[in-house]
PyMOL Python script that loads the backbone (N, CA, C, O; Angstrom):
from pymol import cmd

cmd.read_pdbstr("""\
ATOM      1  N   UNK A   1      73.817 148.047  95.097  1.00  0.00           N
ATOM      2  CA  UNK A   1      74.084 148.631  93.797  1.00  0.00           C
ATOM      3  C   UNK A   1      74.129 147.509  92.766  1.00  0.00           C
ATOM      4  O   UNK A   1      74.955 146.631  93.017  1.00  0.00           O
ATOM      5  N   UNK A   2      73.332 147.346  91.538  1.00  0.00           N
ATOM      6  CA  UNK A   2      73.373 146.498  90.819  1.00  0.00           C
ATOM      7  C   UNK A   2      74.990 146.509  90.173  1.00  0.00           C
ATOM      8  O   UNK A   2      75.739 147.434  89.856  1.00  0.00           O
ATOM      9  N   UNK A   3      75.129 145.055  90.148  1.00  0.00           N
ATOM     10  CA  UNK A   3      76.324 144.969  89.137  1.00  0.00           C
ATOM     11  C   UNK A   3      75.856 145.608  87.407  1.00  0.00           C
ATOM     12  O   UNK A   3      76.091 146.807  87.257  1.00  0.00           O
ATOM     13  N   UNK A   4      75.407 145.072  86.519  1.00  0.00           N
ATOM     14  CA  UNK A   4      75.333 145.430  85.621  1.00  0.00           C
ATOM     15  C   UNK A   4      75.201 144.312  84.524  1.00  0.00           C
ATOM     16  O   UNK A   4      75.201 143.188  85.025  1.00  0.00           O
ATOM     17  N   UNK A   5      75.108 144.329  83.377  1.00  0.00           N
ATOM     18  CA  UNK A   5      75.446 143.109  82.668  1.00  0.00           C
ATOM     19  C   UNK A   5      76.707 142.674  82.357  1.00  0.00           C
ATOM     20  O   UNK A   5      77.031 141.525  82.659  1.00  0.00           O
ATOM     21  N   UNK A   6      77.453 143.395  81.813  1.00  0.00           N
ATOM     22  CA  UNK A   6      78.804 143.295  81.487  1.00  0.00           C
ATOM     23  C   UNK A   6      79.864 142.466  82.839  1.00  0.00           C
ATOM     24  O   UNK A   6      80.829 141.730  82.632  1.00  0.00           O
ATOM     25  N   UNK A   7      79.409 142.800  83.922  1.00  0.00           N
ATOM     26  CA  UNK A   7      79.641 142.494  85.240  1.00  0.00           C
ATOM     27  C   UNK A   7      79.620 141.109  85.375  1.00  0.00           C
ATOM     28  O   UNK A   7      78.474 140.706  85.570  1.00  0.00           O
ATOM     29  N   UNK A   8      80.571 140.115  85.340  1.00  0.00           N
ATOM     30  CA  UNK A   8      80.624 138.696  85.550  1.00  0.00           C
ATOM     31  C   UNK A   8      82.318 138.602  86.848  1.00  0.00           C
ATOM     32  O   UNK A   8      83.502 138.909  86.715  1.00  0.00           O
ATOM     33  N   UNK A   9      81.732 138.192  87.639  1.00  0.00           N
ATOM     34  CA  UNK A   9      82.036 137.691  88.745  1.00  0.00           C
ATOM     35  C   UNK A   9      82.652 136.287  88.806  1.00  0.00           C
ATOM     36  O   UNK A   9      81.809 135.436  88.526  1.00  0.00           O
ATOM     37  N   UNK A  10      83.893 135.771  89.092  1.00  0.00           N
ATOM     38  CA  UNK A  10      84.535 134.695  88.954  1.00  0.00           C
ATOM     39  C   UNK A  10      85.499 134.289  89.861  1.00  0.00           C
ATOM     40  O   UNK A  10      86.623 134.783  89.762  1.00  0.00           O
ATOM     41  N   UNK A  11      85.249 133.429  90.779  1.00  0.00           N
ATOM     42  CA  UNK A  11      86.581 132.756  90.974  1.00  0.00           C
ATOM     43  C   UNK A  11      86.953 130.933  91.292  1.00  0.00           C
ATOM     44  O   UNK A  11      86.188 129.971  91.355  1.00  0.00           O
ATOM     45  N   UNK A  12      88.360 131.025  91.431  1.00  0.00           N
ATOM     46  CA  UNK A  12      88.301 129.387  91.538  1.00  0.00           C
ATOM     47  C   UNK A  12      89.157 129.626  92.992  1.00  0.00           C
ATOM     48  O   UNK A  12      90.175 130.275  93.229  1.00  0.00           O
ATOM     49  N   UNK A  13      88.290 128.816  93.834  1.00  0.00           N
ATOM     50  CA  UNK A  13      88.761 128.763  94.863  1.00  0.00           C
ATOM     51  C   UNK A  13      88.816 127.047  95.509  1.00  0.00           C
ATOM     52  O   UNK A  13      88.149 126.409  94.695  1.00  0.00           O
ATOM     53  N   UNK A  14      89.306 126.111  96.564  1.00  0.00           N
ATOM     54  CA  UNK A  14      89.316 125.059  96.868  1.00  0.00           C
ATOM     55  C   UNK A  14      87.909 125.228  98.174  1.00  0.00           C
ATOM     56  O   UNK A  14      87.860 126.163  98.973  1.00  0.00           O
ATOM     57  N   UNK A  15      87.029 124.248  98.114  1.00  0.00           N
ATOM     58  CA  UNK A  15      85.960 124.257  99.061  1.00  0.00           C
ATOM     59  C   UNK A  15      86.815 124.534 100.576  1.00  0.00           C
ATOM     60  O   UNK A  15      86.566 125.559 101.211  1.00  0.00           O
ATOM     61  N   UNK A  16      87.891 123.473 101.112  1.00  0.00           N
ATOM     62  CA  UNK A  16      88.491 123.521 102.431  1.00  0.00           C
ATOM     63  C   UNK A  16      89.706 123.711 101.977  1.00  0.00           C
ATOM     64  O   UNK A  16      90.351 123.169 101.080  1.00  0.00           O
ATOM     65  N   UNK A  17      89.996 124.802 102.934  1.00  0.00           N
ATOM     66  CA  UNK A  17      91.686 125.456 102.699  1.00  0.00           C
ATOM     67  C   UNK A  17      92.391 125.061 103.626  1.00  0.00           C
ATOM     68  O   UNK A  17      91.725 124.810 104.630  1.00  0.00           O
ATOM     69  N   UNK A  18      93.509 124.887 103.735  1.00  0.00           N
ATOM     70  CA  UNK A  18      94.637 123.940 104.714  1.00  0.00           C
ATOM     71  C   UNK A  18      95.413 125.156 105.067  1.00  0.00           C
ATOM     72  O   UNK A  18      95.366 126.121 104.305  1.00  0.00           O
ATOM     73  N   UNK A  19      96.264 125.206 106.370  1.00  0.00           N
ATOM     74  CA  UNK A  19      97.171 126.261 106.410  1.00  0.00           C
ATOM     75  C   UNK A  19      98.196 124.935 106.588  1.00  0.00           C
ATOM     76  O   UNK A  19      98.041 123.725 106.752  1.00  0.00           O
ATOM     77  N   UNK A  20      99.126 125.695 106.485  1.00  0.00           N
ATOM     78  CA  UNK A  20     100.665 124.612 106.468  1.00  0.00           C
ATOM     79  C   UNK A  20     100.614 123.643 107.660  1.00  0.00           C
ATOM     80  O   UNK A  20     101.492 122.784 107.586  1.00  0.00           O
ATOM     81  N   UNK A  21      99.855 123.558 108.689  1.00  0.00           N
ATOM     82  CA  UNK A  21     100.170 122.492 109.594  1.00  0.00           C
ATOM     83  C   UNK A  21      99.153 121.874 109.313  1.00  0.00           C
ATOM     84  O   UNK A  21      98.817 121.196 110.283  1.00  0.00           O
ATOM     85  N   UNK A  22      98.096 121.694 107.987  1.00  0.00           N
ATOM     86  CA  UNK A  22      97.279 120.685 108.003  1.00  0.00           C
ATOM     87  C   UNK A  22      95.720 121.437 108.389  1.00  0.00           C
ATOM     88  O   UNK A  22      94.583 121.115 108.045  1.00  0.00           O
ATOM     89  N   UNK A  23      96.168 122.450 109.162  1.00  0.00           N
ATOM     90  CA  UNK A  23      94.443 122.746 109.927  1.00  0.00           C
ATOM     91  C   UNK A  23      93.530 123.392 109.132  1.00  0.00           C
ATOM     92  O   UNK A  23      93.975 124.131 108.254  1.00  0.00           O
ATOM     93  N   UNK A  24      92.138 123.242 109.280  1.00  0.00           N
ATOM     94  CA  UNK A  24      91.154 123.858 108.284  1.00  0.00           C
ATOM     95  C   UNK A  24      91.185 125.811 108.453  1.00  0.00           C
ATOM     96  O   UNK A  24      90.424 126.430 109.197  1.00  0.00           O
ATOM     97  N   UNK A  25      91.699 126.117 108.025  1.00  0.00           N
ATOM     98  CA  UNK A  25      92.074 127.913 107.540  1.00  0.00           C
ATOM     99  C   UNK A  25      90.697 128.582 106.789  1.00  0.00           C
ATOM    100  O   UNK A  25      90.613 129.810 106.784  1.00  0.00           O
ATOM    101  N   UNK A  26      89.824 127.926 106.276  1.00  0.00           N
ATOM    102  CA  UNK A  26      89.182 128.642 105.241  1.00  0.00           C
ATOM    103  C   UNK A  26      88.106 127.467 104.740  1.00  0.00           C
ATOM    104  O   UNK A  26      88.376 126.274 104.602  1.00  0.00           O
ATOM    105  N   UNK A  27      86.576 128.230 104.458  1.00  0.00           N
ATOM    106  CA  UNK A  27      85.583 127.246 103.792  1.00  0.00           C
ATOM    107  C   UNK A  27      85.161 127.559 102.789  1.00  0.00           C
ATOM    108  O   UNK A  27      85.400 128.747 103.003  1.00  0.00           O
ATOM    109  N   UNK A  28      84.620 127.576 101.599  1.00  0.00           N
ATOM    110  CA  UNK A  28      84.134 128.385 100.997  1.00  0.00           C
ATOM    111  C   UNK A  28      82.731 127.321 100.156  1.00  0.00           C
ATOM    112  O   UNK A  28      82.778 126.311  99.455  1.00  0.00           O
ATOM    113  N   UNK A  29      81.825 128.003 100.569  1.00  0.00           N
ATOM    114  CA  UNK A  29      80.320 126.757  99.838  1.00  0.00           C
ATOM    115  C   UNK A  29      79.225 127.814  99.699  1.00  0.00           C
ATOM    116  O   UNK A  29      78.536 128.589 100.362  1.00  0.00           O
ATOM    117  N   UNK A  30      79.345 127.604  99.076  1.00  0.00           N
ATOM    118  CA  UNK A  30      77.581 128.117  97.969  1.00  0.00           C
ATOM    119  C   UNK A  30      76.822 127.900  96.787  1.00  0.00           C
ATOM    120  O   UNK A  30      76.652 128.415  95.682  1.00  0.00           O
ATOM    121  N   UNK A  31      76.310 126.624  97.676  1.00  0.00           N
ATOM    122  CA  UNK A  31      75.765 125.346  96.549  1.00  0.00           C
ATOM    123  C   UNK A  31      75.223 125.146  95.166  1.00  0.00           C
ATOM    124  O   UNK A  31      75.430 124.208  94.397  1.00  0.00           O
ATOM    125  N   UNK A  32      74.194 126.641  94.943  1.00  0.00           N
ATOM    126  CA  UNK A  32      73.218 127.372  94.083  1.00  0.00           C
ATOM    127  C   UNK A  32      74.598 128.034  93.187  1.00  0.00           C
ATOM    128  O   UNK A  32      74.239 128.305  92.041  1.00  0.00           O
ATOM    129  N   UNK A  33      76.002 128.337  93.425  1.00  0.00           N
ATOM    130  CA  UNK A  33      76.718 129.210  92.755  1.00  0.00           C
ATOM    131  C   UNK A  33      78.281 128.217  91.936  1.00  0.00           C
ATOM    132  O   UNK A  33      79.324 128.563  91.381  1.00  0.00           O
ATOM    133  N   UNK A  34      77.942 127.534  92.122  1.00  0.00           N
ATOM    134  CA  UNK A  34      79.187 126.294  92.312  1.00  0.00           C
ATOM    135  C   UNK A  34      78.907 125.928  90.756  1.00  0.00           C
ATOM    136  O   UNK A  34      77.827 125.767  90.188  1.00  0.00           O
ATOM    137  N   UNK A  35      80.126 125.856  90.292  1.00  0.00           N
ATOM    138  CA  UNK A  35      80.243 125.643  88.768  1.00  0.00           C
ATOM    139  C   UNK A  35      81.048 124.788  88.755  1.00  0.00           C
ATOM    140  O   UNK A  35      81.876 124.735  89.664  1.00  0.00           O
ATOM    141  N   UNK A  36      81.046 123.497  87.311  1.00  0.00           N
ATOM    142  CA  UNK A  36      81.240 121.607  87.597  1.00  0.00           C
ATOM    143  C   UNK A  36      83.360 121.957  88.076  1.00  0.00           C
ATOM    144  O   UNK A  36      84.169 122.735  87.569  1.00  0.00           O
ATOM    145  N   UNK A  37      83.480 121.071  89.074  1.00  0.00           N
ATOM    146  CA  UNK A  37      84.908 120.697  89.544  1.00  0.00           C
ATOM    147  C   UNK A  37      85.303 120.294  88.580  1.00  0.00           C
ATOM    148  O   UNK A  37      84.784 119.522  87.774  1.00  0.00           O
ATOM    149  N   UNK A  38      86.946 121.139  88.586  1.00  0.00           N
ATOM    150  CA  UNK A  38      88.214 120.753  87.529  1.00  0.00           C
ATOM    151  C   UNK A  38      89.011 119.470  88.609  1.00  0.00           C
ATOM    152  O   UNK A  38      89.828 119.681  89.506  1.00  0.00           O
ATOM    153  N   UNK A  39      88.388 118.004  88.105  1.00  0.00           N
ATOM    154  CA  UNK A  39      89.398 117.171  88.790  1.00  0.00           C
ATOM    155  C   UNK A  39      89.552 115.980  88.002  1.00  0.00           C
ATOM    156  O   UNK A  39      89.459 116.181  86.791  1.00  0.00           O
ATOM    157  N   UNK A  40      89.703 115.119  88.260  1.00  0.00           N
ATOM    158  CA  UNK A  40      89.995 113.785  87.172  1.00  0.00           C
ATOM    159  C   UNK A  40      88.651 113.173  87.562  1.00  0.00           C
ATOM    160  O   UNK A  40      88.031 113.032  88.616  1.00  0.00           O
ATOM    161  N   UNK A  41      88.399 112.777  85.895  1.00  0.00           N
ATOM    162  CA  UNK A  41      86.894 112.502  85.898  1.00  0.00           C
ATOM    163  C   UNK A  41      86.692 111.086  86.871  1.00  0.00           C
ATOM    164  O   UNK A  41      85.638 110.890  87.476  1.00  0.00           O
ATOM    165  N   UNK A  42      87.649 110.301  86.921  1.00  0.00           N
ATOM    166  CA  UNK A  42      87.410 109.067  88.429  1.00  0.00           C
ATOM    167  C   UNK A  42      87.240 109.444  89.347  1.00  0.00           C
ATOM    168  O   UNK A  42      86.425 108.899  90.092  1.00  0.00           O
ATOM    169  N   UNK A  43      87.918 110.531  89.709  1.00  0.00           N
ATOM    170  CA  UNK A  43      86.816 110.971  91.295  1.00  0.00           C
ATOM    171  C   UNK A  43      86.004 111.852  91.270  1.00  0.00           C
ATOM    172  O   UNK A  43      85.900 112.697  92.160  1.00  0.00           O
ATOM    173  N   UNK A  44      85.296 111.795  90.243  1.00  0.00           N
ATOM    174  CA  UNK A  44      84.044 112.767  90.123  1.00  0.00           C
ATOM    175  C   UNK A  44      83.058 111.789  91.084  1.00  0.00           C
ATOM    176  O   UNK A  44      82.732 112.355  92.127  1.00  0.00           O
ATOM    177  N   UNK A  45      82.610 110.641  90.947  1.00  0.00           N
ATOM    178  CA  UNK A  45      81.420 110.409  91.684  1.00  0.00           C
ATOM    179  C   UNK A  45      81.907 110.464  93.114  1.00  0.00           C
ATOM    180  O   UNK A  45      81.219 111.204  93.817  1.00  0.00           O
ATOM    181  N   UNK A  46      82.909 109.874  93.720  1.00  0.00           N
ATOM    182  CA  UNK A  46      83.033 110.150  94.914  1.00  0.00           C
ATOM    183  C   UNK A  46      82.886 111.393  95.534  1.00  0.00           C
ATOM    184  O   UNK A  46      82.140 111.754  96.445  1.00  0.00           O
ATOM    185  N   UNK A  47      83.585 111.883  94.991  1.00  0.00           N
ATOM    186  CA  UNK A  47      83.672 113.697  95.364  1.00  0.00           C
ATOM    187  C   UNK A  47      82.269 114.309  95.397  1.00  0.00           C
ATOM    188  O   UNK A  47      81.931 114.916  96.413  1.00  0.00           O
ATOM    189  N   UNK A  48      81.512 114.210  94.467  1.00  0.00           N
ATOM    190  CA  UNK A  48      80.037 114.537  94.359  1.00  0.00           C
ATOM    191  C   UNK A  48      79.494 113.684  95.779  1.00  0.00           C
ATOM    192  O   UNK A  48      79.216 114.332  96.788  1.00  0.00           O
ATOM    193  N   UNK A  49      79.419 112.773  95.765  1.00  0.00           N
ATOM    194  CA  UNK A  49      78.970 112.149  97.060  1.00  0.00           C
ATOM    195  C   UNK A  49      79.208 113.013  98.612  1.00  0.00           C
ATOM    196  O   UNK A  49      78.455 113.560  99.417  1.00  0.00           O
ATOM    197  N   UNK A  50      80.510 112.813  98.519  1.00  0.00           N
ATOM    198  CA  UNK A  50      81.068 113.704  99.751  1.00  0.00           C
ATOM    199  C   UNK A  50      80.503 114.933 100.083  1.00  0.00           C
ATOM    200  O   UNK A  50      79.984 115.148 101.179  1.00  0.00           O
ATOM    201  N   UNK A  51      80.606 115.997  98.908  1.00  0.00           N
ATOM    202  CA  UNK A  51      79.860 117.330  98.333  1.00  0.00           C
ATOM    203  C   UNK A  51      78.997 117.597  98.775  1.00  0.00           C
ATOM    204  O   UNK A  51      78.745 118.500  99.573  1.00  0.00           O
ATOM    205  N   UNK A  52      77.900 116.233  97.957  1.00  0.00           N
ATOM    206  CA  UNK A  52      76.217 116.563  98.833  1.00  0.00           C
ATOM    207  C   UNK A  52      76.490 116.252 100.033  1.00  0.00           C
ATOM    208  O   UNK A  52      76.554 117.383 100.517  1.00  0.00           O
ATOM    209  N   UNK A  53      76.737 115.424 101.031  1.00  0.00           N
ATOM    210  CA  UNK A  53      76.847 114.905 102.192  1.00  0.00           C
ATOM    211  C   UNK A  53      77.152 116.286 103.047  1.00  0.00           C
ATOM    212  O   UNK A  53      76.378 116.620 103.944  1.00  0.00           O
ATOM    213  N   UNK A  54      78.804 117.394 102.589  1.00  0.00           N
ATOM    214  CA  UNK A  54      78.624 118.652 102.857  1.00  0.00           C
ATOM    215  C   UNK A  54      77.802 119.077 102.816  1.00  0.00           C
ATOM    216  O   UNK A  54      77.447 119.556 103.893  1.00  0.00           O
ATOM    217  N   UNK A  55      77.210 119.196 102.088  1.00  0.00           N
ATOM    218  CA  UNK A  55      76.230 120.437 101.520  1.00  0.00           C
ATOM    219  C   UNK A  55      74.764 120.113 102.757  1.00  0.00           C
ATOM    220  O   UNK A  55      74.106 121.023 103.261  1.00  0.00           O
ATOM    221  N   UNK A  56      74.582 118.912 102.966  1.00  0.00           N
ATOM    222  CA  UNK A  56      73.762 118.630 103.802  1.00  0.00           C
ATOM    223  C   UNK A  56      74.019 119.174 105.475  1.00  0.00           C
ATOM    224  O   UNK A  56      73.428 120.034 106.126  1.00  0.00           O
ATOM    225  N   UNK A  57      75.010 118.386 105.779  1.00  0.00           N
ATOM    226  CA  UNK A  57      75.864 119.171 107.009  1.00  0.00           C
ATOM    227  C   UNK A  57      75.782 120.628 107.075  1.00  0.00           C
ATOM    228  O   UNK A  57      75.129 121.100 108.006  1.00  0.00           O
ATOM    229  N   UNK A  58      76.487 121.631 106.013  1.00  0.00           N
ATOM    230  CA  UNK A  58      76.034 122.769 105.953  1.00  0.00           C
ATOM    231  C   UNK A  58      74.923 123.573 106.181  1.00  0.00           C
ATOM    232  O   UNK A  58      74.884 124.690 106.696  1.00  0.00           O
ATOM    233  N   UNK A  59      73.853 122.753 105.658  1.00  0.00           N
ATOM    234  CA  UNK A  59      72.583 123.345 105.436  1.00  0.00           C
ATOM    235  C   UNK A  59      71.898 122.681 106.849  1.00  0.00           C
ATOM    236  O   UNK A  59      70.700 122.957 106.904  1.00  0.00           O
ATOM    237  N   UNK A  60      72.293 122.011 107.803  1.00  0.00           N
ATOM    238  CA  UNK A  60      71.464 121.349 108.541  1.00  0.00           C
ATOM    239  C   UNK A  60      71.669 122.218 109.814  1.00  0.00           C
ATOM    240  O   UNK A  60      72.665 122.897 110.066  1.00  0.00           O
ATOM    241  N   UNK A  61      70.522 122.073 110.592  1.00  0.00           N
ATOM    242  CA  UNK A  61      70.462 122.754 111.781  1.00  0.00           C
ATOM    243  C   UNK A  61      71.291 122.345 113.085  1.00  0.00           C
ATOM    244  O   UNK A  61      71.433 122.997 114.120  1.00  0.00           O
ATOM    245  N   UNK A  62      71.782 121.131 112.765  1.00  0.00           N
ATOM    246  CA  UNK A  62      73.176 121.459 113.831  1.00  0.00           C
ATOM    247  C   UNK A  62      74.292 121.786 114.174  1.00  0.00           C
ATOM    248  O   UNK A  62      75.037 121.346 115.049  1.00  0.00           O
ATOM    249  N   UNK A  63      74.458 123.086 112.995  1.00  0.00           N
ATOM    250  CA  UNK A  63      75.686 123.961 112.828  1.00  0.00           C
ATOM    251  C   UNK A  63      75.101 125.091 112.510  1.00  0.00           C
ATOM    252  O   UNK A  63      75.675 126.105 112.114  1.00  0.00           O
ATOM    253  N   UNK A  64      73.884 124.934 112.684  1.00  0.00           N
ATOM    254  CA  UNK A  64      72.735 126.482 112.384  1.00  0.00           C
ATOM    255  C   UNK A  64      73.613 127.439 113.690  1.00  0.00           C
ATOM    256  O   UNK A  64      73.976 126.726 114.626  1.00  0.00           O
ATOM    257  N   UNK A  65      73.875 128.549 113.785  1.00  0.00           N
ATOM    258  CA  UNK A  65      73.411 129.739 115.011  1.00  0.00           C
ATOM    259  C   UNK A  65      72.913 130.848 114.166  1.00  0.00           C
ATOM    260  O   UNK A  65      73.198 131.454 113.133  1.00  0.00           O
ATOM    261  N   UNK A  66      71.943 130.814 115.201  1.00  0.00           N
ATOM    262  CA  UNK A  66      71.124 132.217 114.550  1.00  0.00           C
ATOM    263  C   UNK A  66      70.813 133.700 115.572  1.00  0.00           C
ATOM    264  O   UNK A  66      70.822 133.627 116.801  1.00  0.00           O
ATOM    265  N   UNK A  67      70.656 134.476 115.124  1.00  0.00           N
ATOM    266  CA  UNK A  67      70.883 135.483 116.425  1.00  0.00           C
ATOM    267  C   UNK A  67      70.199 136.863 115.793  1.00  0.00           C
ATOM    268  O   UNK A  67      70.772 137.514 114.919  1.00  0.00           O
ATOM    269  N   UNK A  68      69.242 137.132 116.200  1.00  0.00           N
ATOM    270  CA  UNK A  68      68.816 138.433 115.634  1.00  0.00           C
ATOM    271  C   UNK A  68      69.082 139.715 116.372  1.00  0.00           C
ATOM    272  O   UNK A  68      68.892 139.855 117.580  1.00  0.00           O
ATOM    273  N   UNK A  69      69.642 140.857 115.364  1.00  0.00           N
ATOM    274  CA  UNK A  69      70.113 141.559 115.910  1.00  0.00           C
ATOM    275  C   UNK A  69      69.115 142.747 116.321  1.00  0.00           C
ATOM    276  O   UNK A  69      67.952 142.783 115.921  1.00  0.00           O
ATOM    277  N   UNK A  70      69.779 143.876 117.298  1.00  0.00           N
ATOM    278  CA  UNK A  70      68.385 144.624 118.175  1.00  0.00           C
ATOM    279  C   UNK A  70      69.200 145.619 117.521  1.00  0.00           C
ATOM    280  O   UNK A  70      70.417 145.621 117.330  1.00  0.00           O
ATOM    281  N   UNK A  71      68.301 146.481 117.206  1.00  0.00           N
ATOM    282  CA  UNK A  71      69.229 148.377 116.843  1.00  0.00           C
ATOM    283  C   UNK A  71      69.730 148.335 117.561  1.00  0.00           C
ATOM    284  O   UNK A  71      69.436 148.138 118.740  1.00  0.00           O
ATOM    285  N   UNK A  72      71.200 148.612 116.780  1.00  0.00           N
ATOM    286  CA  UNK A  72      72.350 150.113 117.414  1.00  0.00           C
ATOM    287  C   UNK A  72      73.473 148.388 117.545  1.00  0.00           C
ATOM    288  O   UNK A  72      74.676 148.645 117.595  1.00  0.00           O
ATOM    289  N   UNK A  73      73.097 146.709 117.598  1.00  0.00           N
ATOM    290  CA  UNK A  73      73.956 145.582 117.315  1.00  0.00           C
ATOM    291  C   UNK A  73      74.665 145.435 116.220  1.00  0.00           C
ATOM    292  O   UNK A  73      74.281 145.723 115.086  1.00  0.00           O
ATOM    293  N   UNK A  74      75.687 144.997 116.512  1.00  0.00           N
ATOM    294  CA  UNK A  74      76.783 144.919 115.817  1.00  0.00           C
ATOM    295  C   UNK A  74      76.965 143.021 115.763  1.00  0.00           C
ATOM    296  O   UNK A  74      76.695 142.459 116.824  1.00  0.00           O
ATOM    297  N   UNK A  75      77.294 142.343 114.869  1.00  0.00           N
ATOM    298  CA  UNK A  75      77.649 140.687 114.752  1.00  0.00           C
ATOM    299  C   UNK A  75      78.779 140.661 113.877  1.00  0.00           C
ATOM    300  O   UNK A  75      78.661 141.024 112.706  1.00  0.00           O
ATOM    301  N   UNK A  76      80.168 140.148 114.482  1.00  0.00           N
ATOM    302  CA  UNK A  76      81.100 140.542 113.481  1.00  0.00           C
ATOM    303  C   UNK A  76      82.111 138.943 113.869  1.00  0.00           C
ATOM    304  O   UNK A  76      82.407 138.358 114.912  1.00  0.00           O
ATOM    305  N   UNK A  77      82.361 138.731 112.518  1.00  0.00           N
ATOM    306  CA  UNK A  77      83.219 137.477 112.503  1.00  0.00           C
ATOM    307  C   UNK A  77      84.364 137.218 111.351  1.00  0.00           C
ATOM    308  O   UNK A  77      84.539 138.090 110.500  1.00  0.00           O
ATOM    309  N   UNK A  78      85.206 135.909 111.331  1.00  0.00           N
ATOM    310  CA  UNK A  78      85.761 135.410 110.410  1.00  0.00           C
ATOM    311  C   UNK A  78      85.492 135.090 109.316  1.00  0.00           C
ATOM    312  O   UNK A  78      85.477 133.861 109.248  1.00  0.00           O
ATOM    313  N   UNK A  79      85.149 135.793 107.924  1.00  0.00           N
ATOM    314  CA  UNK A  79      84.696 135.527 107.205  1.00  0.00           C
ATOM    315  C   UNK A  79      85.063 134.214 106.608  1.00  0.00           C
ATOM    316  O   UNK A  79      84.229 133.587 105.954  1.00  0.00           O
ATOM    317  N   UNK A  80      86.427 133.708 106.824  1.00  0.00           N
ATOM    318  CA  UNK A  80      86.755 132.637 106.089  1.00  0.00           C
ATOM    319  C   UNK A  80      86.852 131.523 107.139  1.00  0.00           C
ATOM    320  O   UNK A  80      87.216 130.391 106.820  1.00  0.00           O
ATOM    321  N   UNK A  81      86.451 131.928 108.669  1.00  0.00           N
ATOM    322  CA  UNK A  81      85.515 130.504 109.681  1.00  0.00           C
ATOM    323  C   UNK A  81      84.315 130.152 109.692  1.00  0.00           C
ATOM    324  O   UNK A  81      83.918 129.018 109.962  1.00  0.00           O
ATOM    325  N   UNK A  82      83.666 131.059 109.412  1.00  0.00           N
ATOM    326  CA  UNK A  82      82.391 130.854 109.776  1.00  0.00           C
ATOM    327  C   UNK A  82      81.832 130.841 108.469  1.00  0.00           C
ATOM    328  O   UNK A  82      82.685 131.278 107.696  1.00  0.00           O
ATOM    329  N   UNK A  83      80.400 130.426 107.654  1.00  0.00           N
ATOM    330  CA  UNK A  83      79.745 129.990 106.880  1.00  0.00           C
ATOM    331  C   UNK A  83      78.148 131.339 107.451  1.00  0.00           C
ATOM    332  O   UNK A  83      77.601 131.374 108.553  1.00  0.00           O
ATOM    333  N   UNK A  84      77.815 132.306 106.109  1.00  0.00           N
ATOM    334  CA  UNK A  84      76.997 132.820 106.624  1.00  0.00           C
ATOM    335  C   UNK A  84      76.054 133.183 105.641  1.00  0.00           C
ATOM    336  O   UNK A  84      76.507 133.057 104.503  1.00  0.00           O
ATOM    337  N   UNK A  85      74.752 133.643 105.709  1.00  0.00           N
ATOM    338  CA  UNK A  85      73.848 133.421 104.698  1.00  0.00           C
ATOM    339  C   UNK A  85      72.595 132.924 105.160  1.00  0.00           C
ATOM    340  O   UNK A  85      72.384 132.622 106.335  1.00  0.00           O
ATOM    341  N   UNK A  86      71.523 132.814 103.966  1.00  0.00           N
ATOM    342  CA  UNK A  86      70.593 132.324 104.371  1.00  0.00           C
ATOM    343  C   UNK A  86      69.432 133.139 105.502  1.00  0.00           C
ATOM    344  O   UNK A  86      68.436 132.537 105.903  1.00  0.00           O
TER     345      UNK A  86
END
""", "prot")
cmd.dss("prot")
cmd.show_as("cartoon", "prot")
cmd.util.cbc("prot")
cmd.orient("prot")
């Protein structure tokens, strides 16, 4: 169903989410949709560095799984473990 024009879509979320003991809880990347980081402009180049370096990892085929599904399959996961798309 088309959104519409009026229809603007927004949020601010952190790329890696922590749960209280430190562990990775949550990812969130979508490189093409990513609007400029609110951080102190000195760690802008680092951070950008790191970013692409993600973004590479992400996009690279050794965290690829791919699996095509047969009628009447079902593929069901963690939306906020797993990375899906493409």
């Amino acid at each position: 169903m088309p959104q519409g024009e009026d229809v603007h879509l927004l949020t601010h979320a952190l790329v890696i989410s922590l749960d209280r003991e430190g562990e990775i809880c949550g990812v969130r990347f979508h490189e093409r949709s990513t609007a400029p980081f609110d951080m102190d402009p000195d760690m802008m180049p680092a951070y950008y560095r790191a970013y692409r370096r993600f973004a590479q990892l992400m996009c690279g085929e050794d965290f690829k799984f791919t699996h095509h599904l047969k009628s009447g399959e079902a593929f069901l996961f963690d939306n906020q473990r797993a990375l899906h798309g493409q």
